[in-house]
C-alpha positions as semicolon CSV with decimal commas, in nm:
position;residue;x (nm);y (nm);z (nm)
1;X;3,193;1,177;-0,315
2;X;3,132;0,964;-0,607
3;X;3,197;0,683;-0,429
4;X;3,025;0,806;-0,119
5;X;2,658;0,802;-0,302
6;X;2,741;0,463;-0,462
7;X;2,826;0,349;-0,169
8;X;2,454;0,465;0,006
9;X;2,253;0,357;-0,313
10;X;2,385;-0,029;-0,207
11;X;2,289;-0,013;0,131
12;X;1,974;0,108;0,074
13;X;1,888;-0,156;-0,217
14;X;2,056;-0,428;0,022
15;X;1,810;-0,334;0,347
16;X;1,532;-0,308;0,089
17;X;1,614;-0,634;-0,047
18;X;1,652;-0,796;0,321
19;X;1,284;-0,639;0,364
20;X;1,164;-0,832;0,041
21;X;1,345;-1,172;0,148
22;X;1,112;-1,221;0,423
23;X;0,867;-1,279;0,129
24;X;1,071;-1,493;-0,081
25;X;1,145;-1,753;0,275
26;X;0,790;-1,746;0,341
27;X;0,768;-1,902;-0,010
28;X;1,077;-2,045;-0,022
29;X;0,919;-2,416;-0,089
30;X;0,710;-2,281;-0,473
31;X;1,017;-2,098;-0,535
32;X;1,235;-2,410;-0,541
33;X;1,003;-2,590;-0,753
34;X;0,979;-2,266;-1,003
35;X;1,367;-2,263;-0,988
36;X;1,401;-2,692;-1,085
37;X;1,115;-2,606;-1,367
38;X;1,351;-2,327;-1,456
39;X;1,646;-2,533;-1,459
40;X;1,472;-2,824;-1,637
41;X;1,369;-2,598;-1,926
42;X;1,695;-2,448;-1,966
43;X;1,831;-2,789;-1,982
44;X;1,600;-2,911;-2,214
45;X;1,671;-2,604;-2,439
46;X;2,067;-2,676;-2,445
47;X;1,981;-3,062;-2,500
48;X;1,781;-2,990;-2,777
49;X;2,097;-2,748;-2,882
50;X;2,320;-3,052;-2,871
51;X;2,078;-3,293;-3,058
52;X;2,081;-3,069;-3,305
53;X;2,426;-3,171;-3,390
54;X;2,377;-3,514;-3,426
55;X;2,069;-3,431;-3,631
56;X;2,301;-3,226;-3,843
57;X;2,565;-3,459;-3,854
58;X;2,374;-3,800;-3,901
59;X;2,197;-3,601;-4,211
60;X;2,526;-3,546;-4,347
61;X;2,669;-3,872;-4,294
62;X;2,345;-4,020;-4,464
63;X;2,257;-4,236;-4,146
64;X;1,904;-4,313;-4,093
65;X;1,913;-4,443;-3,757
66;X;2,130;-4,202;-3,599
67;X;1,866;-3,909;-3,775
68;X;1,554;-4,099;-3,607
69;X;1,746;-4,119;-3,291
70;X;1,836;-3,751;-3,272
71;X;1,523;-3,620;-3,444
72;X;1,306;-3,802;-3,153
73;X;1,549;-3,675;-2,845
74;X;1,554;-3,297;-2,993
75;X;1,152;-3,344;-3,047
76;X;1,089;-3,471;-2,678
77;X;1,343;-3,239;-2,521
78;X;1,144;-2,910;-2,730
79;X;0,825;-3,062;-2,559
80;X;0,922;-3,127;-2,245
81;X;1,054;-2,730;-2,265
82;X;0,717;-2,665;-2,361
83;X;0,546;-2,827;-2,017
84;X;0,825;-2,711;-1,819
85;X;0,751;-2,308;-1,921
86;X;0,425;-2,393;-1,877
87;X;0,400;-2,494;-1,545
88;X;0,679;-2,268;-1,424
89;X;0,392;-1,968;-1,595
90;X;0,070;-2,114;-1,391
91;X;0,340;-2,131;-1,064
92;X;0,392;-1,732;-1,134
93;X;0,085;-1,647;-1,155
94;X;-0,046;-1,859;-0,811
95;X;0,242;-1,738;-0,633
96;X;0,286;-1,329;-0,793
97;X;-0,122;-1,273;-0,707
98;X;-0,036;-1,437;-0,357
99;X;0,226;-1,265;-0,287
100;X;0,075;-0,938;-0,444
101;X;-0,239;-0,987;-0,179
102;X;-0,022;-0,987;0,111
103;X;0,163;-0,754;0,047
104;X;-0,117;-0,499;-0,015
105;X;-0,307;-0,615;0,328
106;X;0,003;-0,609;0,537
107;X;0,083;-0,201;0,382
108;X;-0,266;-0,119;0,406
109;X;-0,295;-0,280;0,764
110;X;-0,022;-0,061;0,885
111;X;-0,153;0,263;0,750
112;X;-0,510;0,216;0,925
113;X;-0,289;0,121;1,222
114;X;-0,055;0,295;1,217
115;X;-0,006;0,658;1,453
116;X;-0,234;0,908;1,310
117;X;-0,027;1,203;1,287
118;X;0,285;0,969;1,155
119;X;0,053;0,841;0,837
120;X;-0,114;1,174;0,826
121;X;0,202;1,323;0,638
122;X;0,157;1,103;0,373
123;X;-0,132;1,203;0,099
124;X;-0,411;0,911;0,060
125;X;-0,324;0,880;-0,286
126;X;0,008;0,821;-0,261
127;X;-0,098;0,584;-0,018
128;X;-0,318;0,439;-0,265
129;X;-0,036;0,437;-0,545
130;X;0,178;0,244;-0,275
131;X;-0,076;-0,042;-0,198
132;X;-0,143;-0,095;-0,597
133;X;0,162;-0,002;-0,784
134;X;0,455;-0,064;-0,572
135;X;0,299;-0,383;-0,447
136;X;0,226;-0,554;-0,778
137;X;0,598;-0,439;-0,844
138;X;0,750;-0,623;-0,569
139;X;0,522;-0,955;-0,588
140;X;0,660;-0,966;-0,951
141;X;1,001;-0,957;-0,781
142;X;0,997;-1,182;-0,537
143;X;0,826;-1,446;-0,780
144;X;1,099;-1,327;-1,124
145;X;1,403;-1,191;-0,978
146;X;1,579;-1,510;-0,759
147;X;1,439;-1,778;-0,975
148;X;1,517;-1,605;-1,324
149;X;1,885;-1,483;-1,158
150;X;1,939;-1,839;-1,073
151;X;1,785;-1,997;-1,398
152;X;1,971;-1,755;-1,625
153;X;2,301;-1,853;-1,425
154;X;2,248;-2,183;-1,487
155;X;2,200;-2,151;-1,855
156;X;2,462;-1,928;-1,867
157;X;2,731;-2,144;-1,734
158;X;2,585;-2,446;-1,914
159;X;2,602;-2,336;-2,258
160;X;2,954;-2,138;-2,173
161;X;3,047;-2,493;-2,080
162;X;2,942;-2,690;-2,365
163;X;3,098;-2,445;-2,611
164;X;3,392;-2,452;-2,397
165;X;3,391;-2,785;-2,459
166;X;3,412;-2,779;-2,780
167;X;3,583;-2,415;-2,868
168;X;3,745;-2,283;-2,579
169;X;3,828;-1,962;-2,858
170;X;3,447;-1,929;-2,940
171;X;3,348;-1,985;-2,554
172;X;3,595;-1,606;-2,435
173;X;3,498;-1,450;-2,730
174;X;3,075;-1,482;-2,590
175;X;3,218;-1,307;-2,294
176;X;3,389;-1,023;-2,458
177;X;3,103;-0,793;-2,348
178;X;3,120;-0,880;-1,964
179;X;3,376;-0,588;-1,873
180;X;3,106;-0,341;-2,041
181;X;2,852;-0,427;-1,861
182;X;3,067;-0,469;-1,513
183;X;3,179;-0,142;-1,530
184;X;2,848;0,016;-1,651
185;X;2,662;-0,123;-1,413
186;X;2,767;0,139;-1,095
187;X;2,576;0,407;-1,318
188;X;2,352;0,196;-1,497
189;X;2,199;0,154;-1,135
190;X;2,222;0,474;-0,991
191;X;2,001;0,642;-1,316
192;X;1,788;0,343;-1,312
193;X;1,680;0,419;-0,975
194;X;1,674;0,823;-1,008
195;X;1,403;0,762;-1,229
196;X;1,184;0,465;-1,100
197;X;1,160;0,654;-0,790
198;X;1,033;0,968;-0,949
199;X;0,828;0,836;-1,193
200;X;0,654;0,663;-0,884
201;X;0,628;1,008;-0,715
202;X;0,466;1,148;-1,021
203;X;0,235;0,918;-1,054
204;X;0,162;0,948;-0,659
205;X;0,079;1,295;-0,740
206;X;-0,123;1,271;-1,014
207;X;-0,359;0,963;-0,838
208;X;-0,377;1,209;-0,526
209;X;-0,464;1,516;-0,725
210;X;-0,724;1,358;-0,920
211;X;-0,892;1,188;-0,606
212;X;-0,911;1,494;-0,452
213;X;-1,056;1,688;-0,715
214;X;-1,361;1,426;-0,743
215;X;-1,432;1,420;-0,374
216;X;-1,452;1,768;-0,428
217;X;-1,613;1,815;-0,799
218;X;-1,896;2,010;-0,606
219;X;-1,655;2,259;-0,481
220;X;-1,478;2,293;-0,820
221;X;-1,766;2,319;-1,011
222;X;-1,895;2,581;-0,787
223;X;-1,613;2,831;-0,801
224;X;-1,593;2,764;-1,188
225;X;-1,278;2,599;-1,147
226;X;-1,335;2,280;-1,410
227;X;-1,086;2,467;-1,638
228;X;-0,766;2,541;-1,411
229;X;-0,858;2,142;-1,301
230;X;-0,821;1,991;-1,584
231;X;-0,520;2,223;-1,682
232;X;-0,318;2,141;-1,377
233;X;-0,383;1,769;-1,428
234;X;-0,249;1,821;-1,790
235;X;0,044;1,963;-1,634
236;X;0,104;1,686;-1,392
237;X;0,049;1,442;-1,702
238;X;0,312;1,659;-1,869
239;X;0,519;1,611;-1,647
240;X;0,551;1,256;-1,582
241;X;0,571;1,152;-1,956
242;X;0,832;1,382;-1,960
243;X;0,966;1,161;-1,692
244;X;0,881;0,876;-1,892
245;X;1,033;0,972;-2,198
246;X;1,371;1,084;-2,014
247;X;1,356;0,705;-1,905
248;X;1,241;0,557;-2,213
249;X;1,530;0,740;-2,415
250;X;1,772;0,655;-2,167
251;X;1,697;0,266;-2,183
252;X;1,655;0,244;-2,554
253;X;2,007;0,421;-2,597
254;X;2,172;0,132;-2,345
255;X;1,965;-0,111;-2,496
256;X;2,119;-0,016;-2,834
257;X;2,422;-0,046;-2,723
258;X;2,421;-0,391;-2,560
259;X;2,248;-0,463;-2,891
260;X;2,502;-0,391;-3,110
261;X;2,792;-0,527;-2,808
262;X;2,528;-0,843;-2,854
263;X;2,555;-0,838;-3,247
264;X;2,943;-0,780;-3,240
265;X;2,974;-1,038;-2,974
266;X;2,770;-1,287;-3,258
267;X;2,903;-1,208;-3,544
268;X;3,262;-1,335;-3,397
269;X;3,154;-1,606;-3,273
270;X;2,969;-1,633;-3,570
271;X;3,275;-1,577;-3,818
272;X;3,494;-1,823;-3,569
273;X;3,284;-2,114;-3,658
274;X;3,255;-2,015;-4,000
275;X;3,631;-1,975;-4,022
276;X;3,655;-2,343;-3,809
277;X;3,430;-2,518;-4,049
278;X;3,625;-2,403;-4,342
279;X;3,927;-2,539;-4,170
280;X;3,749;-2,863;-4,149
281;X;3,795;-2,839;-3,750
282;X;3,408;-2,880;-3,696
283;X;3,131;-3,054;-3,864
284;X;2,823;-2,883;-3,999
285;X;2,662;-3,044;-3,710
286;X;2,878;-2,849;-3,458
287;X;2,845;-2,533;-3,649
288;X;2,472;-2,522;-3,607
289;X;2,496;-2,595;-3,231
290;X;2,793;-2,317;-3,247
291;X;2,466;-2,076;-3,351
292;X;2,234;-2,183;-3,128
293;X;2,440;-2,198;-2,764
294;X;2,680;-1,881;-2,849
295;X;2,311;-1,711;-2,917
296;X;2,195;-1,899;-2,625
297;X;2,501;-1,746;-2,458
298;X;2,446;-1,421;-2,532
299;X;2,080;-1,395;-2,449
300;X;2,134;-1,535;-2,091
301;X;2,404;-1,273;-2,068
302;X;2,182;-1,015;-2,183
303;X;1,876;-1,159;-1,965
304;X;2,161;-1,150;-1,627
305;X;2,220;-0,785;-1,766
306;X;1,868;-0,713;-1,747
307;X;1,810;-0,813;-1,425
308;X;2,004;-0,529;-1,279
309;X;1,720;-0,265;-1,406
310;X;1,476;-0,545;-1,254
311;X;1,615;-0,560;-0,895
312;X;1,655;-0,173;-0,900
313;X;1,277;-0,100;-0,988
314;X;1,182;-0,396;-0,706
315;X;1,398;-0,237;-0,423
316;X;1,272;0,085;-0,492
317;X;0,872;0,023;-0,454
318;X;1,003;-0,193;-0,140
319;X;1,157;0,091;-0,031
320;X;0,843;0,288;-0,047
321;X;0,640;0,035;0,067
322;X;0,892;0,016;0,419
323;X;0,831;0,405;0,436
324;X;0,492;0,321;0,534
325;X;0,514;0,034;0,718
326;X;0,784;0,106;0,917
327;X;0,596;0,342;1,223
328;X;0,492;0,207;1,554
329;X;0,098;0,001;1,554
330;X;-0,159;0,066;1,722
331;X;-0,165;-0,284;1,946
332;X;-0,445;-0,241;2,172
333;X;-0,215;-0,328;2,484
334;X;-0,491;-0,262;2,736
335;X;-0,762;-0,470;2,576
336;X;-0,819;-0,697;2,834
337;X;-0,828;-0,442;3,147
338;X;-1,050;-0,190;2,895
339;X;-1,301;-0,518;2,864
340;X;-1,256;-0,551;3,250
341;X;-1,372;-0,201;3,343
342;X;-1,657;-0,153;3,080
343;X;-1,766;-0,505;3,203
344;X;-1,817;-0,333;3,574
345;X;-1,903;0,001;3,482
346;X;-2,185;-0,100;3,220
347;X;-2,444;0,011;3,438
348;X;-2,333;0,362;3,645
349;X;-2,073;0,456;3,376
350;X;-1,721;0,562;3,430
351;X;-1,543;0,916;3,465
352;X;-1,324;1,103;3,207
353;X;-1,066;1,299;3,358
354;X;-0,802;1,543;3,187
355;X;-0,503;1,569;3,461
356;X;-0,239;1,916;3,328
357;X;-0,258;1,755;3,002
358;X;-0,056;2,001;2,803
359;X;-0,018;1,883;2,377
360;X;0,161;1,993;2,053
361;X;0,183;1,832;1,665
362;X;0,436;1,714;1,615
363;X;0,564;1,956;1,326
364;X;0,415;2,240;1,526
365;X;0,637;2,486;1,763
366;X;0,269;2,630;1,898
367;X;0,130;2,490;2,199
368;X;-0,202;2,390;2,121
369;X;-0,290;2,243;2,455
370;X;-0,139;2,442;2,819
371;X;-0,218;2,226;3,159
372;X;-0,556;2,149;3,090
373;X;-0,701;2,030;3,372
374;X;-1,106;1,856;3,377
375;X;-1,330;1,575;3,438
376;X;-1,691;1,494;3,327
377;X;-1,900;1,258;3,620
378;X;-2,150;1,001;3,473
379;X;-2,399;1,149;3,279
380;X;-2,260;1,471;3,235
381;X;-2,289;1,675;2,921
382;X;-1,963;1,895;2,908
383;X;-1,959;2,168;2,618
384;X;-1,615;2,285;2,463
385;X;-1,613;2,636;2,347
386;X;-1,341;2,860;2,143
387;X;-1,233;3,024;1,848
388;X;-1,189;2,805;1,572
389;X;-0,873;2,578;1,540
390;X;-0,811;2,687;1,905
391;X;-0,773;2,314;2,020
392;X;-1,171;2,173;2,068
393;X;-1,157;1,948;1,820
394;X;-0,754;1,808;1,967
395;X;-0,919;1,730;2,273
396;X;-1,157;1,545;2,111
397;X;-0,897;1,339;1,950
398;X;-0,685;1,273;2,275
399;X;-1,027;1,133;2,438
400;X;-1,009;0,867;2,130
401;X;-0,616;0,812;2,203
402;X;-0,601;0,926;1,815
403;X;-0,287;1,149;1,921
404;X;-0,120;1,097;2,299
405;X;-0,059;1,369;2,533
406;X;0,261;1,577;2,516
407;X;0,226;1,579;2,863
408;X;0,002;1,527;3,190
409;X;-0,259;1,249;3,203
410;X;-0,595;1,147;3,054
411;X;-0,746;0,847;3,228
412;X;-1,143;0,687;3,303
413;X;-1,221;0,601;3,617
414;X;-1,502;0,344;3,724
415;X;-1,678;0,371;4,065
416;X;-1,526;0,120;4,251
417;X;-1,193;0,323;4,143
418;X;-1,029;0,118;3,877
419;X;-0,836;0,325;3,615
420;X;-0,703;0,325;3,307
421;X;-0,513;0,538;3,036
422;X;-0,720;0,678;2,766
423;X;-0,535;0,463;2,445
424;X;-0,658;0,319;2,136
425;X;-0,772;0,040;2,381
426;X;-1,033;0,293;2,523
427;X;-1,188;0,398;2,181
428;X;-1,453;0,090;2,274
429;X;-1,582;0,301;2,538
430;X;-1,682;0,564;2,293
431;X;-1,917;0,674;2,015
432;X;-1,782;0,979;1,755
433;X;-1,987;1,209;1,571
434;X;-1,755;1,363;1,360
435;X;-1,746;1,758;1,164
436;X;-1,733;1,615;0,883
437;X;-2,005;1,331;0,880
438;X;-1,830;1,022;0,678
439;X;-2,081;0,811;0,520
440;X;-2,005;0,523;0,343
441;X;-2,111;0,362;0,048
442;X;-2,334;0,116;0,070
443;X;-2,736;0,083;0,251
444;X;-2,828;0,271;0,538
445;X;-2,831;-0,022;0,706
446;X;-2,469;-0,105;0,626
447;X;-2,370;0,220;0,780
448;X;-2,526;0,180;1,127
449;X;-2,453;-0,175;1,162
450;X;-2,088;-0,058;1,101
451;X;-2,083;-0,023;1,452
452;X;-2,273;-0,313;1,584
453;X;-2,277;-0,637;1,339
454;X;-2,554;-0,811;1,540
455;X;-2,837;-0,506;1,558
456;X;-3,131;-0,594;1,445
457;X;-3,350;-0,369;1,175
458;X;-3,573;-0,295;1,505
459;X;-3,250;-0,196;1,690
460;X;-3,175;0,022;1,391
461;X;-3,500;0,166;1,370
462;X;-3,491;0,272;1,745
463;X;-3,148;0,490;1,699
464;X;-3,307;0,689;1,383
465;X;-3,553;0,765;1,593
466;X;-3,354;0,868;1,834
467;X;-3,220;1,070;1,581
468;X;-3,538;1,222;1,429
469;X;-3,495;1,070;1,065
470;X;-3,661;0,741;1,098
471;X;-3,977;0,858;0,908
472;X;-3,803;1,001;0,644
473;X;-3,578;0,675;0,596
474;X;-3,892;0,477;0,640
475;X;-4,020;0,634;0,404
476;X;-3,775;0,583;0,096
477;X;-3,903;0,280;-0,145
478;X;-3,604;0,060;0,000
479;X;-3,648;0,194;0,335
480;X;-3,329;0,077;0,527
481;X;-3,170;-0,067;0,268
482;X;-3,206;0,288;0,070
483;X;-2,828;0,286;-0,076
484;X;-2,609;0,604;0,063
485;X;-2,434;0,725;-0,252
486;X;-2,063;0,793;-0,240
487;X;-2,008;1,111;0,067
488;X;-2,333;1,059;0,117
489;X;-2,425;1,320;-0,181
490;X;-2,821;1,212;-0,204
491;X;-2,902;1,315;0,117
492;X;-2,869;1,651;0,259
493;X;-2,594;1,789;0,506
494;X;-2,818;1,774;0,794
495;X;-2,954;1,407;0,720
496;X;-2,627;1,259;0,731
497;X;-2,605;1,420;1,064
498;X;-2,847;1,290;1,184
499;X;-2,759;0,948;1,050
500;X;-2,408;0,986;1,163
501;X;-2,563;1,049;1,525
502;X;-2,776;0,733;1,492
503;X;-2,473;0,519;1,414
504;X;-2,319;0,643;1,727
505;X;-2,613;0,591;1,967
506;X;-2,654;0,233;1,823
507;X;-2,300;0,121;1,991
508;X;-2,462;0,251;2,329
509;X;-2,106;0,365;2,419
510;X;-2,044;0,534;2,741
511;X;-1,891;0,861;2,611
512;X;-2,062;1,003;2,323
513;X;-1,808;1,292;2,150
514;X;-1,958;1,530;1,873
515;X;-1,789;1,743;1,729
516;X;-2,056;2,057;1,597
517;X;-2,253;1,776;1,518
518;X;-2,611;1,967;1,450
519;X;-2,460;2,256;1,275
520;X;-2,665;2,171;0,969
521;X;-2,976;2,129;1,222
522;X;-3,267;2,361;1,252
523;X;-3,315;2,467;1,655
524;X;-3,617;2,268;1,726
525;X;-3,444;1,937;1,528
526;X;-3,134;2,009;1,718
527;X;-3,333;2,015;2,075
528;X;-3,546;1,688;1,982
529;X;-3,216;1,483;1,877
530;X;-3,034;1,648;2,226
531;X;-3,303;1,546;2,432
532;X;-3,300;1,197;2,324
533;X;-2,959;1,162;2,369
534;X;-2,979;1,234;2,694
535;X;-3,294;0,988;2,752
536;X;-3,104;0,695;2,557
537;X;-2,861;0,637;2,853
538;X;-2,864;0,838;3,173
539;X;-2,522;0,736;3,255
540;X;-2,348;0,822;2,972
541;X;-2,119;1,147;2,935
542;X;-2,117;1,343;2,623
543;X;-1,869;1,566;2,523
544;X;-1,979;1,880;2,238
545;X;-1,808;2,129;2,091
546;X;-2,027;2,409;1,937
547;X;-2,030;2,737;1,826
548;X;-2,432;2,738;1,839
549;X;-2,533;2,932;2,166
550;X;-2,889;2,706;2,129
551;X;-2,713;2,420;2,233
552;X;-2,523;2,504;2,566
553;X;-2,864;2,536;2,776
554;X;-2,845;2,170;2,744
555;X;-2,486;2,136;2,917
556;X;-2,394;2,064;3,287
557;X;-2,031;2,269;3,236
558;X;-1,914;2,472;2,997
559;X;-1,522;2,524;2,888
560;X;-1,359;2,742;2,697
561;X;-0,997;2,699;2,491
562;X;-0,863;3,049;2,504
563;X;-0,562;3,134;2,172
564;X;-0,256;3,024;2,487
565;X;-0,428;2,653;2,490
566;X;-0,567;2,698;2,864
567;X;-0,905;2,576;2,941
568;X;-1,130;2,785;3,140
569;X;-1,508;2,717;3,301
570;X;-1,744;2,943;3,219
571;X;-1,997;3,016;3,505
């Protein structure tokens, strides 16, 4: 069984590892030259190890030129060691914030691309935890990990052979603590990884619970909750130092005992060359390389050792990262046919038509959608009526191809007949006012134009009219440029309605979708901002759901979503 878990913990790090190699080929080329800095440097460092010895031995042997000869190549060598770890530090950090940027744009391109209800099972601030945290982890990686394994190898087997060289006795006895760590390592890995990857869960939770709680401080505040708040973030805190300190324990213990394995390992080779150069078998010279290259020896052993913890920590935030980048894109297939048919149907509109659509969530047994079965004609204002959490709102989503049908057909239709599949290619043909009217921060202006770059302030003006709060925006000191406040919170629930409806009418779209969109709206506002609508374009459909009776004298049909998910008219 044992064997069966070690077994799965080495696939997984090896696919995770194949995942982050696509990152070190792409900078295969700055890698290289990191690696020959690397290599120089280490070089340099067991040169000057080896000058030593002549320095040593020429100062012994009272020989002045030999001394000035030795003194200048140890000198020069310790410099050039000095440029070489520079360089290979300025190449880090070019290539680690690169790296790092990439790899947070391609994980936070696939989440906004990604399937909605396959990201929607993820919390945003995990999400968020995954773009910073286990991103900056795996940039480090692909920068540290090859280049320091293959650096540390190099000095490794370098100073093993110069000591070898010399000592073959003092060379075996530096490796006395290999079987340790081989035979650690199986369990070294295993724990290392139990706890990177809940650590990095923790903290998920505790960046997700706190966002939450300040998008919705208003909420908190207002049922007097501040206190159980802050006490369940204490507890999450709690609990991942706990984490933390379960870790922490764990590597200072290992690290105390490759210490004192280190220290034993030193101390022979230590008393070796102490017991050589009281044999006469070695110069002083010799002895003081000895101390430098079997401590050279040992702290490139060490540094190979700690590269296991390294490449465990990397392949676990890849392997988080792949968890979210690993679901089917939205690719906008049908771009150029959507272009096509809102090209020719720019001026008489096109048709929406629901053919025995029947849907479910995907985690969901209930049927939320039966055979639903509907169209809306040019122009058209089609109400949606139900209970709530009856289904309005899904069909609202399946007309923006946010979630697919389970089954059946949802198409648009232009006059001269041309069709095509309602898909994320199809969202161009529509405007959205949402429930729950996002904002953004930023102007008022930067809002609107979200949906149209190229508007013009009189082009802006014209759709907050059209949405009965021009003269109030107007009328701010900074007028369009008025700045909207995170959620929106200094203006009032029904202003950012209203605003929300102005962004949509400013992308003249063909199928406007609101979803109880003037809720916060008095009757007469709600009328005025209706009417307008309707004036704006002639030929354009919109689709409501409402619970506000007020509002379906303005509709052409009526529907309701009964509790089995079939859609009725009303007459």
């Amino acid at each position: 069984m044992k064997n069966r878990n070690y077994e799965e913990l080495f696939r997984s790090m090896a696919k995770e590892w194949k995942w982050i190699f696509v990152y070190i080929k792409k900078y295969k080329f700055i890698l290289m030259l990191y690696i020959i800095l690397g290599l120089f440097a280490s070089a340099m460092s067991l040169g000057t190890s080896v000058a030593s010895k002549g320095l040593i031995d020429s100062v012994v042997q009272h020989s002045r030129i030999q001394l000035v000869k030795f003194a200048l190549i140890a000198v020069g060598m310790a410099v050039f060691q000095c440029v070489f770890q520079a360089l290979s530090s300025w190449l880090t950090s070019v290539v680690s914030s690169r790296v790092n940027n990439e790899i947070r744009q391609e994980i936070y391109s696939h989440i906004i691309s990604s399937e909605w209800e396959d990201i929607g099972a993820f919390h945003s601030g995990d999400l968020l935890n995954r773009i910073e945290g286990d991103a900056s982890t795996v940039s480090s990686g692909v920068i540290g990990f090859i280049p320091g394994a293959i650096t540390r190898f190099a000095q490794f087997f370098g100073a093993f052979a110069i000591v070898f060289y010399y000592d073959k006795t003092m060379a075996f006895l530096a490796l006395t603590s290999a079987p340790f760590l081989f035979f650690s390592s199986k369990f070294l890995m295993k724990t290392i990884r139990k706890y990177n990857r809940k650590s990095r869960e923790l903290n998920g939770k505790i960046l997700a619970y706190s966002e939450e709680s300040m998008q919705n401080l208003q909420t908190v505040k207002a049922f007097d909750l501040t206190k159980q708040y802050v006490d369940n973030f204490r507890t999450l805190l709690e609990e991942y130092r706990a984490t933390r300190l379960a870790y922490d324990k764990f590597s200072i213990l290992t690290t105390l005992c490759l210490s004192i394995l280190g220290l034993v390992v030193s101390y022979s080779c230590y008393g070796w060359g102490v017991y050589r150069l009281w044999q006469g078998a070695i110069s002083f010279g010799t002895m003081t390389m000895f101390l430098q290259i079997s401590g050279s020896l040992t702290s490139s052993f060490s540094a190979l050792a700690s590269l296991a913890p390294k490449a465990v920590s990397t392949a676990t935030a890849a392997g988080r990262i792949m968890e979210v980048t690993c679901f089917d894109e939205e690719n906008d297939a049908d771009k150029e046919r959507a272009l096509e048919i809102l090209e020719e149907a720019r001026e008489k509109g096109v048709e929406l038509v629901f053919d025995d659509v029947s849907f479910s969530y995907r985690d969901s047994e209930n049927q939320i959608l039966n055979e639903v079965s509907f169209h809306a004609n040019p122009g058209e204002t089609i109400a949606l009526i139900g209970p709530s959490g009856e289904g309005k709102t899904t069909v609202l989503k399946l007309i923006l191809g946010i979630v697919k049908p389970s089954s059946g057909r949802i198409y648009l239709n232009s006059e001269s007949g041309n069709r095509i599949d309602v898909s994320d290619s199809t969202r161009r043909f529509c405007s959205y006012v949402p429930q729950e009217v996002n904002v953004f921060s930023g102007t008022v202006a930067q809002n609107l134009r979200m949906v149209c770059p190229e508007a013009d302030d009189e082009q802006l003006i014209d759709a907050l009219k059209a949405a009965d709060i021009a003269d109030y925006i107007l009328s701010l000191p900074d007028g369009l440029n008025s700045v909207v406040e995170e959620n929106g919170s200094n203006f009032s629930q029904g202003q950012l309605q209203r605003l929300a409806i102005a962004r949509a009418l400013l992308k003249k779209s063909m199928i406007m979708i609101m979803d109880e969109t003037t809720s916060a709206l008095d009757i007469d506002t709600e009328a005025r901002v209706l009417k307008n609508i309707m004036i704006a374009d002639p030929t354009r459909i919109c689709i409501i759901t409402t619970h506000r009776k007020s509002m379906l004298k303005y509709c052409d049909r009526i529907y309701k979503i009964n509790s089995d998910g079939k859609m009725i008219e009303n007459q």
